[in-house]
Legacy VTK file of the C-alpha trace (Angstrom):
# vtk DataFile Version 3.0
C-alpha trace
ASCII
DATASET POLYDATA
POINTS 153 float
100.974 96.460 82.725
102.729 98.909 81.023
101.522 101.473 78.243
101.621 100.717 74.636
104.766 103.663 74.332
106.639 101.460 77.097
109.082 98.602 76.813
111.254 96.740 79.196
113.831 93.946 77.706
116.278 92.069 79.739
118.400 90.330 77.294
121.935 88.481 76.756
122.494 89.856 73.666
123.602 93.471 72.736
121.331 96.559 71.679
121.431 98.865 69.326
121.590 102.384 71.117
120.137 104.172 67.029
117.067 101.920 66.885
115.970 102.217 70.525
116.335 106.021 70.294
113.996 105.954 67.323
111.598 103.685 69.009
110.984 106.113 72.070
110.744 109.147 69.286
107.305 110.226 69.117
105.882 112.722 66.895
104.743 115.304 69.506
107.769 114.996 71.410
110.628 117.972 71.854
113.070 115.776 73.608
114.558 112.698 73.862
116.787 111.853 76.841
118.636 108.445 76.565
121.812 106.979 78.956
123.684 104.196 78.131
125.869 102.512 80.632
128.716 100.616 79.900
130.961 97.840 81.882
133.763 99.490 83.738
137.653 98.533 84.812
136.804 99.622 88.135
139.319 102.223 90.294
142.392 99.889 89.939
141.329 98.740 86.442
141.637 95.515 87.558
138.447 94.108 86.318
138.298 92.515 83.432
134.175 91.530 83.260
131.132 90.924 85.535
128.572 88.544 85.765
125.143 89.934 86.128
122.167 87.974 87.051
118.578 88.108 87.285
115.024 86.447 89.008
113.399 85.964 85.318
109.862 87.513 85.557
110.870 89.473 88.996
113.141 91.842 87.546
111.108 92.820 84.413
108.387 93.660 86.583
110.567 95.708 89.090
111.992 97.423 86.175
108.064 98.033 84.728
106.545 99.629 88.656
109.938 101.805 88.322
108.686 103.060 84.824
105.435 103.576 86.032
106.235 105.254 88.627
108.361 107.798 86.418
105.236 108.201 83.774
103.004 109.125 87.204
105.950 112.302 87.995
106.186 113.617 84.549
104.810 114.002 81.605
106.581 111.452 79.265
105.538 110.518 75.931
107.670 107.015 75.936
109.783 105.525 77.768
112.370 102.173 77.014
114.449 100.079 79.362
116.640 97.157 77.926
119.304 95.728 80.581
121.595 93.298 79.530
122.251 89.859 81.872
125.132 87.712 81.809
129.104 87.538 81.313
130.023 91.392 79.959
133.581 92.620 79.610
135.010 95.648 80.362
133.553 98.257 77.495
130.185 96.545 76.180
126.773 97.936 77.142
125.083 97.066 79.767
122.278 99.597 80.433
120.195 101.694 78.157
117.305 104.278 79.625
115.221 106.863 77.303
112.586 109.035 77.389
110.918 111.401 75.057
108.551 114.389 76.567
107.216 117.570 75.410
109.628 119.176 76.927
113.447 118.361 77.843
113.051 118.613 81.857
110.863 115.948 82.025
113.076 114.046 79.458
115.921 114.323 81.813
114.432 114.039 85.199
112.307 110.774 84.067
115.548 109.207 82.414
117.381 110.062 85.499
114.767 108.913 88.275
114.348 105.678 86.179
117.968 105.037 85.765
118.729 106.160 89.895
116.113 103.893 90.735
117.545 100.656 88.627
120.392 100.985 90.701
118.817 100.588 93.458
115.681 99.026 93.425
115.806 96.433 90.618
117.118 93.080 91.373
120.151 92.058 89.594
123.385 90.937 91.190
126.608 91.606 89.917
129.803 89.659 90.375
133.219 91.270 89.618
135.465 88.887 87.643
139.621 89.877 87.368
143.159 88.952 88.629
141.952 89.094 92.408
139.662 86.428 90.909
135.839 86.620 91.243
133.874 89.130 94.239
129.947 90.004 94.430
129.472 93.821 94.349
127.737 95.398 97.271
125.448 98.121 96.780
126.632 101.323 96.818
125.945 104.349 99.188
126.546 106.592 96.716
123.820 104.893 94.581
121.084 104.901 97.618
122.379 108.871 98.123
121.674 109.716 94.513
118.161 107.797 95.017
117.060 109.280 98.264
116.614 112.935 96.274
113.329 110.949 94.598
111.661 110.149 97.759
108.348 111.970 97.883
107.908 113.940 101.169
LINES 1 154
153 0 1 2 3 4 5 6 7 8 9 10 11 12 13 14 15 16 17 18 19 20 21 22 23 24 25 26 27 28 29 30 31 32 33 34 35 36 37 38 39 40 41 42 43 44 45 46 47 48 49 50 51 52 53 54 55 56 57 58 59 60 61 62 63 64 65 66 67 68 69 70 71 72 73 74 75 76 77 78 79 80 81 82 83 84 85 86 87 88 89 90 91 92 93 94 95 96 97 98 99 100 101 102 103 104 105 106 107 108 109 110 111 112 113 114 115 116 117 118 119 120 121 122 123 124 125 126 127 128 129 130 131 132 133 134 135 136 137 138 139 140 141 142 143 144 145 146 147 148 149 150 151 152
């Protein structure tokens, strides 16, 4: 169960990056830390969209134990996830993290652990559509690497 200052959408439609940095604002907060990711082209900009999918239920809790576990590392005042599911083209939002804290390290390091660990720990699968035709995307090592620096000792 998440915190009344905590909110995790998965949704079709699009988001709206000005009200969901207001909605993580809180009055005794000195930073807010937000990342939106959009759909790319790929390295031969031969993508045109992807197809992302989802276990309703599964993923929104995976996404809410991954915000949990960020509120139990730092001190974070709120925190929002909304991921977007289905056919996206090349430029719309997909992904938008923030965080507000006292203080801007914990803004950055919670947005960043939370959107590290999305990447690699919640369950969505993504399928590449473009001239080549259509191709699931593995996961990436570069995405575990960047993951791996969270691991508690």
């Amino acid at each position: 169960m998440l915190p009344a200052a905590c909110s995790v959408r998965v949704q079709r439609d699009d988001f709206d990056i000005a009200d969901l940095q207001r909605s993580v604002l809180q009055d005794d907060a000195g930073a807010v830390v937000a990342f939106t990711g959009y759909v790319k082209a790929g390295p031969e900009a031969t993508v045109t969209a992807i197809d992302l999918e989802h276990y309703p239920g599964m993923t929104e809790k995976s996404i809410a134990a991954i915000v949990q576990e960020a509120q139990q590392r730092w001190s974070l005042k709120s925190i929002a996830v909304v991921h977007r599911v289905g056919r996206l083209a090349v430029g719309e939002q997909i992904v938008w993290v923030g965080a507000s804290a006292t203080h801007r390290g914990d803004a950055f390091e919670g947005c960043e652990f939370i959107m590290d660990y999305l990447k690699t720990r919640a369950p969505f699968w993504k399928r590449e559509l473009g001239s080549f035709g259509r191709r699931w995307v593995e996961a990436r090592a570069s995405d575990q690497s960047r993951a791996q620096r969270w691991h508690k000792n």
